[in-house]
Short mmCIF file of the C-alpha atoms (twelve columns), coordinates in Angstrom:
data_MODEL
# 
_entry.id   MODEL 
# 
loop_
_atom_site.group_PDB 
_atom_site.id 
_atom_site.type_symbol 
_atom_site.label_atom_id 
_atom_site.label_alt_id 
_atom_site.label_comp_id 
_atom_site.label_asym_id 
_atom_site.label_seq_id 
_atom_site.Cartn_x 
_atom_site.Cartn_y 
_atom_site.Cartn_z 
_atom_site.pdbx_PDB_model_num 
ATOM 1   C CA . UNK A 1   0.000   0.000   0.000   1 
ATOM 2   C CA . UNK A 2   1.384   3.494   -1.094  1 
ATOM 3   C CA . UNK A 3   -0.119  6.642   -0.086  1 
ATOM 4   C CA . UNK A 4   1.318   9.941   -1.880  1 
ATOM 5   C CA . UNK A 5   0.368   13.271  0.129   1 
ATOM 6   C CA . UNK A 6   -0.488  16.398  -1.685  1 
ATOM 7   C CA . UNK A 7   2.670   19.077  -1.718  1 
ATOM 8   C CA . UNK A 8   1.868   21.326  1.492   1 
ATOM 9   C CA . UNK A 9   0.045   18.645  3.260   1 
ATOM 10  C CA . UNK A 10  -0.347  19.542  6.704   1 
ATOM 11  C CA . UNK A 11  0.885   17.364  9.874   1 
ATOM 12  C CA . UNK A 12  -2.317  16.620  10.773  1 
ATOM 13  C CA . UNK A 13  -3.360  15.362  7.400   1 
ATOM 14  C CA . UNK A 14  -0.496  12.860  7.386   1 
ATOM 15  C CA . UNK A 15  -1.041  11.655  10.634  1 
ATOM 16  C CA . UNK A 16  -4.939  11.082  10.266  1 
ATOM 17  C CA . UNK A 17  -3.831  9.024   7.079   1 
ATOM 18  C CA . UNK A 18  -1.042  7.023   9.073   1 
ATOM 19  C CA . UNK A 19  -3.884  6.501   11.625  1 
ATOM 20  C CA . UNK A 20  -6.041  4.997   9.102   1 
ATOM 21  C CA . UNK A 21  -3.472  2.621   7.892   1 
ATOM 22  C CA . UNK A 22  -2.537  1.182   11.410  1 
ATOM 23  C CA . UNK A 23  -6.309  0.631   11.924  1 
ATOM 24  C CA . UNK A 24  -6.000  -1.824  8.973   1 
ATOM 25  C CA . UNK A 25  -3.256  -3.501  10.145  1 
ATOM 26  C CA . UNK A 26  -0.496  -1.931  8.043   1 
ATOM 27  C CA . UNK A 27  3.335   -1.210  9.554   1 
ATOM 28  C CA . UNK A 28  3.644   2.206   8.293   1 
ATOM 29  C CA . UNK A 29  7.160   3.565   6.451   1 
ATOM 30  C CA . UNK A 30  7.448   7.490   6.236   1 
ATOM 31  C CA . UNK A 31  9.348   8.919   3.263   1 
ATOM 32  C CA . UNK A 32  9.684   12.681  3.481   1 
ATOM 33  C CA . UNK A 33  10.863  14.285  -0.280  1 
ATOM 34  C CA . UNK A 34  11.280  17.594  -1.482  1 
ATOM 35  C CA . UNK A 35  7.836   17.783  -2.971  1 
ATOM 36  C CA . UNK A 36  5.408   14.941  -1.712  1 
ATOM 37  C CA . UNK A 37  5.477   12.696  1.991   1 
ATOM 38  C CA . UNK A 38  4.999   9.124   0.726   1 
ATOM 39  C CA . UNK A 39  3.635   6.854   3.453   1 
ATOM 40  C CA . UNK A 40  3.841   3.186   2.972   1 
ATOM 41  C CA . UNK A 41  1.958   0.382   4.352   1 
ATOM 42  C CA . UNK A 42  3.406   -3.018  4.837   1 
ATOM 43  C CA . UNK A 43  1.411   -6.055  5.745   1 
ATOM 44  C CA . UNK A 44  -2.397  -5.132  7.099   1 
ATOM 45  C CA . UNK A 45  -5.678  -5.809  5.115   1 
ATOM 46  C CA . UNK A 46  -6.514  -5.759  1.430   1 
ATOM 47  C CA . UNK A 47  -10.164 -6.117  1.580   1 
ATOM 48  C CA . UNK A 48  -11.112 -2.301  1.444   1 
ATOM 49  C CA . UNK A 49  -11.792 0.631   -0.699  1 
ATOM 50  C CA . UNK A 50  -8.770  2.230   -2.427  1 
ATOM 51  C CA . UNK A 51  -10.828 5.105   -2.780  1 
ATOM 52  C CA . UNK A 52  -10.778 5.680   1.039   1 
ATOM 53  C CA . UNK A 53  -7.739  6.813   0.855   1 
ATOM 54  C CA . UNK A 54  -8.013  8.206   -2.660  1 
ATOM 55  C CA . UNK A 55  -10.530 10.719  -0.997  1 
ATOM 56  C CA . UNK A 56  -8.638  11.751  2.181   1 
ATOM 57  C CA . UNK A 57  -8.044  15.438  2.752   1 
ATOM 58  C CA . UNK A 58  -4.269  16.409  2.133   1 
ATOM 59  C CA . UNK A 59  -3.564  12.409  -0.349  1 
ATOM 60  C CA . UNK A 60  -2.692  13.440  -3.915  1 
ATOM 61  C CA . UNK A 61  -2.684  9.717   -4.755  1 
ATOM 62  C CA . UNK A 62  -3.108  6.081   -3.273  1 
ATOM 63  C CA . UNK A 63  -2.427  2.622   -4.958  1 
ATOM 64  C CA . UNK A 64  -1.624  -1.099  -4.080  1 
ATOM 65  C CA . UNK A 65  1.648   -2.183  -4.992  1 
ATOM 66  C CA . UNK A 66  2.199   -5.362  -6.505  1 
ATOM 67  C CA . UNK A 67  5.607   -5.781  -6.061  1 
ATOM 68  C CA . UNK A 68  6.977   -8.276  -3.393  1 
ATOM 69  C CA . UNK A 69  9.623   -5.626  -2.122  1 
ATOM 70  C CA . UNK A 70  7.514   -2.627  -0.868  1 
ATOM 71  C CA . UNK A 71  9.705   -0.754  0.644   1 
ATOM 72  C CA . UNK A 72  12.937  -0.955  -1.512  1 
ATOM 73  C CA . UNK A 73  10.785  0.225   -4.692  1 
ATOM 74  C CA . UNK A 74  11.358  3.220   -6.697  1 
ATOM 75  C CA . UNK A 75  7.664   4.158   -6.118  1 
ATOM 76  C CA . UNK A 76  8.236   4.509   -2.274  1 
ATOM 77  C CA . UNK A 77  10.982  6.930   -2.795  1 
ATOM 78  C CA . UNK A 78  10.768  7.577   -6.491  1 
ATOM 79  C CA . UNK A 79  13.903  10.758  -6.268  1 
ATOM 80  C CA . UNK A 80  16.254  8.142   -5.202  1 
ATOM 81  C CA . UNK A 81  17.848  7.590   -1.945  1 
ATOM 82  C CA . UNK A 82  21.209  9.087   -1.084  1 
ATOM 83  C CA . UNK A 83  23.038  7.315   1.772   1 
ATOM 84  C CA . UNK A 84  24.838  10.104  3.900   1 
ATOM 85  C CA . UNK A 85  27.748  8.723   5.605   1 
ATOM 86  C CA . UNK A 86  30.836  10.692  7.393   1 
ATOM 87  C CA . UNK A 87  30.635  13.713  4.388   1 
ATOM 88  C CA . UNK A 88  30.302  11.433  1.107   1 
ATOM 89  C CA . UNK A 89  26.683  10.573  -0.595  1 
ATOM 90  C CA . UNK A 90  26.287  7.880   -2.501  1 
ATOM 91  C CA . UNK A 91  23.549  7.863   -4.692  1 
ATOM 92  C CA . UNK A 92  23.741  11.380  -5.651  1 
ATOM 93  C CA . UNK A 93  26.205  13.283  -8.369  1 
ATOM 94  C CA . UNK A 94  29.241  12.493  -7.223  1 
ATOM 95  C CA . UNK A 95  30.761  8.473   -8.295  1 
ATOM 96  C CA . UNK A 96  31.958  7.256   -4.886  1 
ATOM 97  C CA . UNK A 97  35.149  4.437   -5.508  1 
ATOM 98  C CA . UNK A 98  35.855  2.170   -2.163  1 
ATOM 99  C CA . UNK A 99  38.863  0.811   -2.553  1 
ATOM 100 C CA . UNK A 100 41.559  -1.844  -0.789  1 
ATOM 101 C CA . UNK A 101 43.260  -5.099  -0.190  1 
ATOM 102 C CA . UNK A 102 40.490  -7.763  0.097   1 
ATOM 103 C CA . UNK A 103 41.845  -8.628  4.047   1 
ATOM 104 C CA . UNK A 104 43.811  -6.539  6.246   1 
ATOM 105 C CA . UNK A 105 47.044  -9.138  6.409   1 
ATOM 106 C CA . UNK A 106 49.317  -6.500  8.804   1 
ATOM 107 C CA . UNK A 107 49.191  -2.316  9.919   1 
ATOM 108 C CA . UNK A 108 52.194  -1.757  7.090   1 
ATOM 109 C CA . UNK A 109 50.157  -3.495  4.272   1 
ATOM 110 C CA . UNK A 110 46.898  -1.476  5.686   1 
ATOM 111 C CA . UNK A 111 48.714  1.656   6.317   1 
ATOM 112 C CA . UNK A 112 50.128  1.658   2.713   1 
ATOM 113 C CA . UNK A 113 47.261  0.654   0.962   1 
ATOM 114 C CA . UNK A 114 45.164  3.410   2.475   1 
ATOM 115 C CA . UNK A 115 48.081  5.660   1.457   1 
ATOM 116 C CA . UNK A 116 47.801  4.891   -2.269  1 
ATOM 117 C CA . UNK A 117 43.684  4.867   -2.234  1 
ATOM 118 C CA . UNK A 118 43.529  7.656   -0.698  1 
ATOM 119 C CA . UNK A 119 45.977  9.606   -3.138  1 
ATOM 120 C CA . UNK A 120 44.130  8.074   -5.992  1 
ATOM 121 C CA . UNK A 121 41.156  9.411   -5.076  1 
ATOM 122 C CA . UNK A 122 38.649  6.741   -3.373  1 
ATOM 123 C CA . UNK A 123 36.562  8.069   -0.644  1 
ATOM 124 C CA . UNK A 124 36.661  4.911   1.224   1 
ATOM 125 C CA . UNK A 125 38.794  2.191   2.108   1 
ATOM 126 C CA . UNK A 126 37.782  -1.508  1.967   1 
ATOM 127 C CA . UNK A 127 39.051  -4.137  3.587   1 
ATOM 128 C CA . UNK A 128 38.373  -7.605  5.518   1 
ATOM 129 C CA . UNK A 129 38.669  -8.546  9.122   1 
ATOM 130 C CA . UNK A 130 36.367  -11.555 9.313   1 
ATOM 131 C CA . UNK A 131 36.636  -13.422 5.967   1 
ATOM 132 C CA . UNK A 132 34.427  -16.060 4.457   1 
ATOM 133 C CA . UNK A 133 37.051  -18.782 2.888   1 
ATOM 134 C CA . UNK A 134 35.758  -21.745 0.816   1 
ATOM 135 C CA . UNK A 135 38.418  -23.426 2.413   1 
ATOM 136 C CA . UNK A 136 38.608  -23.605 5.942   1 
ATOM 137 C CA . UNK A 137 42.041  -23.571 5.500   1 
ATOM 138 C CA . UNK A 138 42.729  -20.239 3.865   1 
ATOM 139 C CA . UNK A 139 43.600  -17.037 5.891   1 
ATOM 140 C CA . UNK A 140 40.263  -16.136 7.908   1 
ATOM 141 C CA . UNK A 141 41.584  -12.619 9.064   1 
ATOM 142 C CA . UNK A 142 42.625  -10.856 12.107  1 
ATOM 143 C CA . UNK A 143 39.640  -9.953  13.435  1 
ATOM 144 C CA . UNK A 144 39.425  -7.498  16.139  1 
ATOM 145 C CA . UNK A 145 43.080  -6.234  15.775  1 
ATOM 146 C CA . UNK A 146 42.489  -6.010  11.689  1 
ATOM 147 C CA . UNK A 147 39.428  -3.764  12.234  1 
ATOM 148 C CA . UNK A 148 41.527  -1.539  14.894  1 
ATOM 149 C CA . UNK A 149 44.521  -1.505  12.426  1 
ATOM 150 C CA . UNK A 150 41.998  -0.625  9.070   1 
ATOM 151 C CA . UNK A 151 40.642  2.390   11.009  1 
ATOM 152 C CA . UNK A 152 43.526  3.848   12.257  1 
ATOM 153 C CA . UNK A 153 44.656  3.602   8.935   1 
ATOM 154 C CA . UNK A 154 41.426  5.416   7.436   1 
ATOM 155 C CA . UNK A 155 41.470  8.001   9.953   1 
ATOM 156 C CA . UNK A 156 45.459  8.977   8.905   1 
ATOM 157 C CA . UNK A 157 44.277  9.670   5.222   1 
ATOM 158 C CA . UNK A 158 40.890  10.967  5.726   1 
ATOM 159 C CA . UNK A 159 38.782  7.785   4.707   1 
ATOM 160 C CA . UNK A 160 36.072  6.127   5.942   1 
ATOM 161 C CA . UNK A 161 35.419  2.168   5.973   1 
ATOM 162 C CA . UNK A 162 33.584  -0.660  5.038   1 
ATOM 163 C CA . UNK A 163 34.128  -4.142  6.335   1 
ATOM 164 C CA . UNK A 164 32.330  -7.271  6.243   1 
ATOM 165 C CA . UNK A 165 29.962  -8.771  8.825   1 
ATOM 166 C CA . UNK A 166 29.151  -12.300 8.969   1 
ATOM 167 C CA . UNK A 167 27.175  -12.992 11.604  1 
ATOM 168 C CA . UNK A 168 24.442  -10.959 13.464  1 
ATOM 169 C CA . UNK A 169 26.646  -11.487 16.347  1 
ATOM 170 C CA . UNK A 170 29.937  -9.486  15.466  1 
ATOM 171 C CA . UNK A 171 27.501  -6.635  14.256  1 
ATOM 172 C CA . UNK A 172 28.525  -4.102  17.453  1 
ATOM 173 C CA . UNK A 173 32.043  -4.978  17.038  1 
ATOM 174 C CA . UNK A 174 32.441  -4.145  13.336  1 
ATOM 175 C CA . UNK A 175 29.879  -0.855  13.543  1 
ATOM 176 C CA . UNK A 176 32.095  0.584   16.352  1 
ATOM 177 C CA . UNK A 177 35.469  0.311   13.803  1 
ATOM 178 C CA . UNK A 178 33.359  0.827   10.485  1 
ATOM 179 C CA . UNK A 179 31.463  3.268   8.994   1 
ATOM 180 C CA . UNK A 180 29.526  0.966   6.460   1 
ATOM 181 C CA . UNK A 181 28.931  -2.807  7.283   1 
ATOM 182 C CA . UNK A 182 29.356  -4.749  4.278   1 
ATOM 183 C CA . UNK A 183 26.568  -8.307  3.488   1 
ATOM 184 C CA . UNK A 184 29.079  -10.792 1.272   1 
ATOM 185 C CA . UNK A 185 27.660  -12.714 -1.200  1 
ATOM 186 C CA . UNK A 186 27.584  -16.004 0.996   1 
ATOM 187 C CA . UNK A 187 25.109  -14.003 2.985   1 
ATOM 188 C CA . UNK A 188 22.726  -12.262 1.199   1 
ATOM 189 C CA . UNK A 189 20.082  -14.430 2.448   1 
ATOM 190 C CA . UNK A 190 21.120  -14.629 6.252   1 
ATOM 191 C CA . UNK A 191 17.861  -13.227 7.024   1 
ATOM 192 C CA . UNK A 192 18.828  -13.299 10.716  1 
ATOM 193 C CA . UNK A 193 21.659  -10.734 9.775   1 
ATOM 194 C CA . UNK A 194 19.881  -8.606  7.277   1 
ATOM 195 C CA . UNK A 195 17.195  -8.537  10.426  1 
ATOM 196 C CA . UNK A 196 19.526  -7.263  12.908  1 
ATOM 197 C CA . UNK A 197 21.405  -4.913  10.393  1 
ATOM 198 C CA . UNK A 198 17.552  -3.238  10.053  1 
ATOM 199 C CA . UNK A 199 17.098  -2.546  13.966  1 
ATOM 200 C CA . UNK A 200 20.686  -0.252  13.635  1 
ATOM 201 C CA . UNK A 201 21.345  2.787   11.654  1 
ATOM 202 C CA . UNK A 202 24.872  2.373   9.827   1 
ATOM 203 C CA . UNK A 203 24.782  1.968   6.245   1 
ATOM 204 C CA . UNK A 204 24.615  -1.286  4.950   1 
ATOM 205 C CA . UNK A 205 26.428  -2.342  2.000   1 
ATOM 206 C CA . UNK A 206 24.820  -5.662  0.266   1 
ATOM 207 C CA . UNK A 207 26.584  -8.061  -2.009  1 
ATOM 208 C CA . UNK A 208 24.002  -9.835  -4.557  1 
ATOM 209 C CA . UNK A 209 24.345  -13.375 -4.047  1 
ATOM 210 C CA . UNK A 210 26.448  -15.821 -6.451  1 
ATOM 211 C CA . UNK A 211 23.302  -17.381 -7.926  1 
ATOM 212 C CA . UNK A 212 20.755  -14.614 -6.932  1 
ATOM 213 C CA . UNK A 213 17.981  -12.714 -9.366  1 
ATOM 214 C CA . UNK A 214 18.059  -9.150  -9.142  1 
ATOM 215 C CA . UNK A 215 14.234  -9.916  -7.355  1 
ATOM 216 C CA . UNK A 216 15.644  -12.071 -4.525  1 
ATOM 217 C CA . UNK A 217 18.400  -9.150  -4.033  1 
ATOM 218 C CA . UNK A 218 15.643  -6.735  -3.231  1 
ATOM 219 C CA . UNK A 219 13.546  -8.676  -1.479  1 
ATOM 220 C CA . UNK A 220 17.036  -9.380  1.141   1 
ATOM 221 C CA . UNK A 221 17.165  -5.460  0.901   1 
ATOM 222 C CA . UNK A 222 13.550  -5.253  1.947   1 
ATOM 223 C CA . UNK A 223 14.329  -7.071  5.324   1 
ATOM 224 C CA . UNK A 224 16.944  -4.256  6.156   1 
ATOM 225 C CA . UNK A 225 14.481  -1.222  4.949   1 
ATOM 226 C CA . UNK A 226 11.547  -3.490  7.275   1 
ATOM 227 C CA . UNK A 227 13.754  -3.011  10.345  1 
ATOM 228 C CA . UNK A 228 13.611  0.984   9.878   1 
ATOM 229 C CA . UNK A 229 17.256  0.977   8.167   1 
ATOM 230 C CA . UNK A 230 16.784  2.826   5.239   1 
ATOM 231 C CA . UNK A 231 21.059  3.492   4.410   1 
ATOM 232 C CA . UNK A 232 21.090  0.520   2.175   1 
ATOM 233 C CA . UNK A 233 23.840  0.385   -0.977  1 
ATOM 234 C CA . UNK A 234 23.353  -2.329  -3.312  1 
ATOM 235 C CA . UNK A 235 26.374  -4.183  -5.035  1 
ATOM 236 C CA . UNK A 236 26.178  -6.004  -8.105  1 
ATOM 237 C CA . UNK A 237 29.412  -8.475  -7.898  1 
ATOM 238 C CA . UNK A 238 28.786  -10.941 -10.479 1 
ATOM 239 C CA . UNK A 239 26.877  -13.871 -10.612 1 
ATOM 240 C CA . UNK A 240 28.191  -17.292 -11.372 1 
ATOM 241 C CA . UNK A 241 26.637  -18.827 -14.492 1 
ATOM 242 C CA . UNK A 242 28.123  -21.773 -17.159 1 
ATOM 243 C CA . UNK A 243 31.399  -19.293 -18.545 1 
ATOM 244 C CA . UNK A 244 34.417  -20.687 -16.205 1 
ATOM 245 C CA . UNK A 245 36.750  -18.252 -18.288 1 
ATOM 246 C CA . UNK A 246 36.285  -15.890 -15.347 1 
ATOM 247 C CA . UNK A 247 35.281  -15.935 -10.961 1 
ATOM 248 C CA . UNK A 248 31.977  -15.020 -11.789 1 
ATOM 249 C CA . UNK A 249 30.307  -13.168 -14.742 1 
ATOM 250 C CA . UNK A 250 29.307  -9.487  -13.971 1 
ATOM 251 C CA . UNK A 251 26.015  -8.462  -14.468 1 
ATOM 252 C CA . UNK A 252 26.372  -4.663  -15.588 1 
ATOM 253 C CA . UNK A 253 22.638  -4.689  -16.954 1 
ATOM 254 C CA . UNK A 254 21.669  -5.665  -13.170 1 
ATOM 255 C CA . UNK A 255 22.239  -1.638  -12.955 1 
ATOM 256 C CA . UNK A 256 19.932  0.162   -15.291 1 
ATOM 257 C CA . UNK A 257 17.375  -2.535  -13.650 1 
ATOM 258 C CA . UNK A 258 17.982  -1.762  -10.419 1 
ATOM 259 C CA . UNK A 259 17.778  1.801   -11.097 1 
ATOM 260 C CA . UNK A 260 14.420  1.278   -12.646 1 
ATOM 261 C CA . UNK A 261 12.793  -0.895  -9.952  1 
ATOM 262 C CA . UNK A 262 13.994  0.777   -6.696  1 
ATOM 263 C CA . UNK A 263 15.103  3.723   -4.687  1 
ATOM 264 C CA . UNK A 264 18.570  2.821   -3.772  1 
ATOM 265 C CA . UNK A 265 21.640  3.248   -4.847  1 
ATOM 266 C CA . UNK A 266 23.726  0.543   -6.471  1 
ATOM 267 C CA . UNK A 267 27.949  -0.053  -6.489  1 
ATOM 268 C CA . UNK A 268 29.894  -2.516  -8.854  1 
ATOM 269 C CA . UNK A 269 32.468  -4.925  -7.715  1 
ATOM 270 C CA . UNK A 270 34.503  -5.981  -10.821 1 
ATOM 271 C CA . UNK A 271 37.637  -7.629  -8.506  1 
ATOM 272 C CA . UNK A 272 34.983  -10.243 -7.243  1 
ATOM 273 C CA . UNK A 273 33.024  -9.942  -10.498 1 
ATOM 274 C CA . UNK A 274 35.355  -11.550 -12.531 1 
ATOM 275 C CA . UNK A 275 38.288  -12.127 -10.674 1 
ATOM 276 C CA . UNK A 276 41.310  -11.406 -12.949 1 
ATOM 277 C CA . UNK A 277 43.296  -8.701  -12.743 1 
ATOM 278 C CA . UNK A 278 43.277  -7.511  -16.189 1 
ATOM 279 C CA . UNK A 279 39.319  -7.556  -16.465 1 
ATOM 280 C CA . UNK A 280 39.024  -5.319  -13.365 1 
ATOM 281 C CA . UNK A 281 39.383  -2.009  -15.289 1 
ATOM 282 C CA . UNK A 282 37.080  -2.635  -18.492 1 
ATOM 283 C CA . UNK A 283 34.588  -3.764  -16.081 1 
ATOM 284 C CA . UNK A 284 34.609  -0.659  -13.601 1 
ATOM 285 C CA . UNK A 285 34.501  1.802   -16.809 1 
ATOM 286 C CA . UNK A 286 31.645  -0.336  -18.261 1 
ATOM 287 C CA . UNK A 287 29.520  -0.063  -14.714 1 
ATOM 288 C CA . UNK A 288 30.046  3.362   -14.070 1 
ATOM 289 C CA . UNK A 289 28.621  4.279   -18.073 1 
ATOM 290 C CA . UNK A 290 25.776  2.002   -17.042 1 
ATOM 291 C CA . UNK A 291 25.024  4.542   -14.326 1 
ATOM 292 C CA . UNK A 292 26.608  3.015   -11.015 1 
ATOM 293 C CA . UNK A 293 26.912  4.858   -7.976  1 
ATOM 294 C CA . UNK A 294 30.053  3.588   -7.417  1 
ATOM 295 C CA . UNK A 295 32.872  1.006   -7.221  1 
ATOM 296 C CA . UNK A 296 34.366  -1.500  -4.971  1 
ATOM 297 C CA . UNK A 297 37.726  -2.436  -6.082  1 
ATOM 298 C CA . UNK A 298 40.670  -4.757  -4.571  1 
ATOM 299 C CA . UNK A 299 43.921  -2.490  -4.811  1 
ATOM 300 C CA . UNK A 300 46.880  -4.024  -2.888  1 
ATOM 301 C CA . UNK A 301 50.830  -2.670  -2.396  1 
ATOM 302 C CA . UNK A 302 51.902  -6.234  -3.693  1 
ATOM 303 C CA . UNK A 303 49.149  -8.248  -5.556  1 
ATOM 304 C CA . UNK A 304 51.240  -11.109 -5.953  1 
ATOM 305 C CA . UNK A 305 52.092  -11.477 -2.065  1 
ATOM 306 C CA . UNK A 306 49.106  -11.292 -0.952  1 
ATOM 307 C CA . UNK A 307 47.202  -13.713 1.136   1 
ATOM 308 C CA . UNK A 308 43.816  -12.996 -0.037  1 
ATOM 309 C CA . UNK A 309 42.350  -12.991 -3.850  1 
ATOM 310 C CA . UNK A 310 45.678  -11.255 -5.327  1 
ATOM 311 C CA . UNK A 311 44.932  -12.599 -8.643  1 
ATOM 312 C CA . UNK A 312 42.030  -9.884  -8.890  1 
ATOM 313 C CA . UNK A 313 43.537  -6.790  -7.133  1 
ATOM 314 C CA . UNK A 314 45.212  -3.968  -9.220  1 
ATOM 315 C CA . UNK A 315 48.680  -2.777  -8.911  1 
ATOM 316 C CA . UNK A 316 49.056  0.889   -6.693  1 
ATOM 317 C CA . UNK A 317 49.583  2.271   -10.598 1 
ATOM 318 C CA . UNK A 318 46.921  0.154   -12.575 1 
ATOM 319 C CA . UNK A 319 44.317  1.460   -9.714  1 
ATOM 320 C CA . UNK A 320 45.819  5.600   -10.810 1 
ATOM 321 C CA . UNK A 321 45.285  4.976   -14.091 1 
ATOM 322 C CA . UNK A 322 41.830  3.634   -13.758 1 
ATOM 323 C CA . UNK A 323 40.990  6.684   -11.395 1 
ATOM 324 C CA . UNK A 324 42.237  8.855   -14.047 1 
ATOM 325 C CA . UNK A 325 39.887  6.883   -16.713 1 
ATOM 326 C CA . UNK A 326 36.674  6.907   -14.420 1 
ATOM 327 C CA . UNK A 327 37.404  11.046  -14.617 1 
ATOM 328 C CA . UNK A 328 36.304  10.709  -18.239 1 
ATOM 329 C CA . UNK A 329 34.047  8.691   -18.311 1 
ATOM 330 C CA . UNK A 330 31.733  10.244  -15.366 1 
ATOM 331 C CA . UNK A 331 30.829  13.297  -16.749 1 
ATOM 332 C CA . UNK A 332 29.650  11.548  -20.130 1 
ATOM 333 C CA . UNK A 333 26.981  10.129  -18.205 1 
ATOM 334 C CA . UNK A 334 26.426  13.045  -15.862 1 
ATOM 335 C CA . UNK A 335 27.919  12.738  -13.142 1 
ATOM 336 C CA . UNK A 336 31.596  13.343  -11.408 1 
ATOM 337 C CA . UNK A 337 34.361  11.992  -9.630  1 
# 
């Protein structure tokens, strides 16, 4: 259920319609815009008159949505969202790049890599301290100390941070080091997680799952808007299909559909995406011309030592040059970097 208020509608107006939709049953979302308050309903009773509603002083228009995500669609907050954190929007004019080693391995290789980010030009500095391995044998991250290490990092070249979560559990340990808390792929559908990540306020950053629709990826977006969380950044980072050539195959027409169907804003990953090194580059010039918010890339000091997914991060100089590339290419499309 969507109810658009008239421009001008008063307080009271909105509240006697809010009123009205808790009476049915509905949990009721606000969305304040420039022009219009949208209210919408989620759950409650169908079996009534639309043109209740329709008639209301102060509603410009009322409908039923259709769609299984009600919250995360376009026609809840059809100017787009903008997620605000620490000074940098994402979702508005400006192309945000985060950018890092995919695990923090030790403070010199953190330090560093923040040093060359930050010089390049990203906004925000990625990197793992509680990593999902296929193997249960791989390096798993430092935890605690790596999250300590990546902010103090951040903080000595002005960035901010995003790290990965895993578990509902570690959620007040990684938002006290991290500015946004990053959903892998593995756990797009932890709907325990995505719960808990609705009931706080940090901005959420969610990975589409390996072998998810772009449908499913709402709907686990929907479970974090539910919770009253609306600072949700989607992240298309490929999806695996029959082409073994590369990781994963990235879906840049995921973007333009996103953009159609809902509100918020959506980031590329094209180190997980395809997982070569030499494919990063096309890739994050192809997503941003597509219209993405932004990018997620793996840079590290020294690819080839690395202990995590070095065959997909850039070289300190390969990540400069694609910087200086994405400065093109932005305002072609209308927007800047």
């Amino acid at each position: 259920m969507l109810v658009v208020m008239q421009q001008g509608a008063t307080e009271e107006q909105v509240q006697h319609v809010i009123d009205r939709l808790v009476d049915l049953g509905f949990d009721v979302h606000r969305s304040t815009g420039v022009i219009h308050t949208v209210l919408g309903g989620v759950g409650g009773r169908y079996d009534f008159d639309l043109a209740v509603f329709e008639v209301m002083e102060g509603v410009k228009e009322a409908h039923r949505i259709v769609s299984p995500y009600k919250l995360a669609s376009r026609s809840f907050r059809p100017e787009g969202t903008v997620v605000q954190v620490g000074g940098v929007a994402i979702g508005g004019p400006e192309v945000v790049v985060m950018a890092g080693p995919c695990s923090v391995e030790s403070r010199e290789q953190i330090e560093r890599a923040a040093e060359i980010v930050a010089r390049a030009g990203a906004k925000i500095i990625r990197g793992g301290a509680f990593r999902p391995r296929s193997s249960p044998y791989a390096f798993q991250g430092l935890g605690e100390e790596g999250l300590k290490m990546l902010r103090a990092a951040a903080d000595a070249h002005g960035l901010l941070v995003v790290s990965e979560v895993m578990d509902h559990t570690q959620i007040p340990l990684v938002a006290q080091w991290a500015d946004i808390l990053q959903v892998g792929a593995r756990n797009m559908q932890n709907y325990n997680l995505l719960r808990e990540l609705g009931r706080q306020q940090k901005p959420v950053l969610l990975k589409r799952g390996v072998s998810a629709t772009i449908e499913e990826l709402l709907l686990s977006a929907e479970y974090i808007l539910t919770g009253g969380n609306y600072n949700v950044i989607l992240c298309e980072r490929g999806i695996r299909t029959f082409e073994t050539y590369t990781r994963n195959t990235l879906d840049i027409s995921a973007i333009p559909v996103v953009k159609k169907l809902s509100h918020l804003p959506i980031v590329a990953d094209p180190s997980h995406g395809t997982g070569r090194r030499d494919k990063v580059a096309p890739m994050a010039r192809a997503a941003i011309a597509a219209g993405g918010d932004g990018l997620l890339v793996e840079v590290h000091p020294d690819p080839e030592r690395a202990l995590n997914e070095g065959a997909q991060s850039l070289f300190p100089e390969q990540f400069e040059e694609l910087m200086a590339q994405l400065r093109l290419i932005a305002p072609a499309v209308g927007r800047k970097l």
